[in-house]
C-alpha positions, 0 to 999 in steps of 0.5 A, spaced: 152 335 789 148 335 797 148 342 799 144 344 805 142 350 807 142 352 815 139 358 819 137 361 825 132 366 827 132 374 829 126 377 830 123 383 835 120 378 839 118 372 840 111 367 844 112 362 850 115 357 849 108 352 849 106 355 841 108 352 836 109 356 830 108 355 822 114 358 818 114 359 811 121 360 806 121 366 803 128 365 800 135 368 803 139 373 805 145 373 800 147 369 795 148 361 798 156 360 800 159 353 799 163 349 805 167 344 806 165 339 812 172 335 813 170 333 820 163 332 824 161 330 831 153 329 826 155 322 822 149 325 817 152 331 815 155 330 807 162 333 806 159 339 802 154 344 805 151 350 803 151 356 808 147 363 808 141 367 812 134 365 811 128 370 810 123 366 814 116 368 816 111 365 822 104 365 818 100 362 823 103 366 830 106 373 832 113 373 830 112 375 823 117 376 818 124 375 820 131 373 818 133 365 820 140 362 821 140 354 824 144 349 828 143 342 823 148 340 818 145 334 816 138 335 814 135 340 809 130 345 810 123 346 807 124 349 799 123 355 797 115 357 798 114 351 803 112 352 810 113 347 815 111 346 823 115 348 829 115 348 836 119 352 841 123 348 845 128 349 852 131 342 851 134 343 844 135 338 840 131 333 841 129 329 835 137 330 832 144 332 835 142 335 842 146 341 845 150 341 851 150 347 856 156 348 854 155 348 847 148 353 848 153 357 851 158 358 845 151 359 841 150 366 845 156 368 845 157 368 837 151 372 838 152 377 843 159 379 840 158 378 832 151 379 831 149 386 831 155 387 827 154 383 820 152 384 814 147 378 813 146 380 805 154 379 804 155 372 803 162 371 805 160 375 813 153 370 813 157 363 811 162 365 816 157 366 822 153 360 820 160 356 820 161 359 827 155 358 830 156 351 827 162 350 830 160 352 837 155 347 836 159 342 834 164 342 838 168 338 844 167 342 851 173 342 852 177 344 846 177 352 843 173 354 838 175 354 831 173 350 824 180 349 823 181 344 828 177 340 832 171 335 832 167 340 828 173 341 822 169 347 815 172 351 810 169 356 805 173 361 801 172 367 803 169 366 810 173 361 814 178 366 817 172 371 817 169 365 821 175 364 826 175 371 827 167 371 830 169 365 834 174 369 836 171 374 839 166 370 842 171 366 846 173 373 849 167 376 850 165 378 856 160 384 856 153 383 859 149 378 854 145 382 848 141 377 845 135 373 848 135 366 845 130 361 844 130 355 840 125 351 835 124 345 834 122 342 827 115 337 829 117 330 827 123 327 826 129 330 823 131 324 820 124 323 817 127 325 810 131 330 805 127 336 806 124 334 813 126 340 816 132 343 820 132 344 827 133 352 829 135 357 833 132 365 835 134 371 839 131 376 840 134 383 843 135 383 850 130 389 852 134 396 855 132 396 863 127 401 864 132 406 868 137 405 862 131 406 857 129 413 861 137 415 861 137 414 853 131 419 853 134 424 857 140 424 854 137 424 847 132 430 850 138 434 852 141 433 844 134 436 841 135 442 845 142 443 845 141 443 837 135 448 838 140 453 841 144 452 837 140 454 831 137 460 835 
């Protein structure tokens, strides 16, 4: 059985998108989930992929170590232990299926109203996150978004209604945007062979405004003296 595992990347933060990066897999966050592709617009992508979180480490830059998601059905990352080159890139994806603005879009959305929220130690909330972000990727334009229908068409026990529920909520999000989103290319061509590498994407939190952050601290400064009275 083909299985193909798919990530994306969260990190505090992340270099310019010049710099290249060399990330080595350190394993998964979960155990590795099964799903069923019945549709894709990717003609490469087999019937059965695996989804899950990857534990990623950049040993050549700042990013360190971080846990990673992806946006490629149709090739498999680097095994266990291996490292493999990367690139940042604001035009994704150029060496395989690239993304529309409307695609990269859904791809924030996911995020902005999912992300925070998940386990990515359970398997069947990381499998349907993948889904969802496969699905937001894949998708016509113009049509909603669900793995159950569509050009993009997935199914997983455990985690396809869990999927439609987080593409749900992307779809009705409409608060300010919480992640920052870049995107990393793997060097070299992704149709190069089985373990080429997959094409991945990173968010980073978008920081709090400086007028925000000093609100925070007021108020977290009028709790601790508020307890402090209290105890006197």
């Amino acid at each position: 059985m083909k299985i193909v595992f798919a990530a994306a990347i969260t990190a505090a933060g992340f270099a310019t998108t010049s710099d290249a990066a060399v990330l080595k897999l350190d394993g998964f966050t979960s155990s590795v989930q099964s799903v069923s592709v019945t549709a894709s617009p990717d003609a490469n992508t087999p019937g059965r992929v695996g989804a899950t979180g990857f534990n990623l480490t950049d040993t050549t830059g700042d990013m360190g170590s971080f846990v990673g998601w992806c946006l490629d059905t149709a090739h498999y990352v680097m095994e266990k232990g291996d490292s493999q080159n990367y690139t940042l890139t604001d035009a994704p994806f150029s060496n395989s299926f690239s993304l529309t603005n409307t695609a990269r879009d859904r791809v924030q959305s996911v995020f902005d109203a999912n992300y925070a929220l998940i386990d990515v130690s359970n398997g069947d909330q990381a499998a349907a996150f993948q889904m969802a972000l496969w699905e937001a990727a894949y998708e016509d334009d113009n049509a909603a978004m669900s793995v159950s229908s569509g050009l993009f068409q997935a199914s997983s026990t455990g985690s396809t209604a869990l999927a439609n529920q987080y593409l749900l909520a992307a779809a009705n999000y409409a608060d300010g945007g919480q992640w920052n989103l870049s995107f990393l290319e793997v060097d070299g061509d992704a149709n190069r062979g089985r373990y080429s590498g997959q094409n991945l994407v990173t968010v980073s939190p978008v920081p709090v405004p400086a007028a925000g952050l000093l609100l925070v601290t007021g108020l977290l400064g009028m709790g601790a003296i508020t307890r402090r009275r209290r105890k006197a």
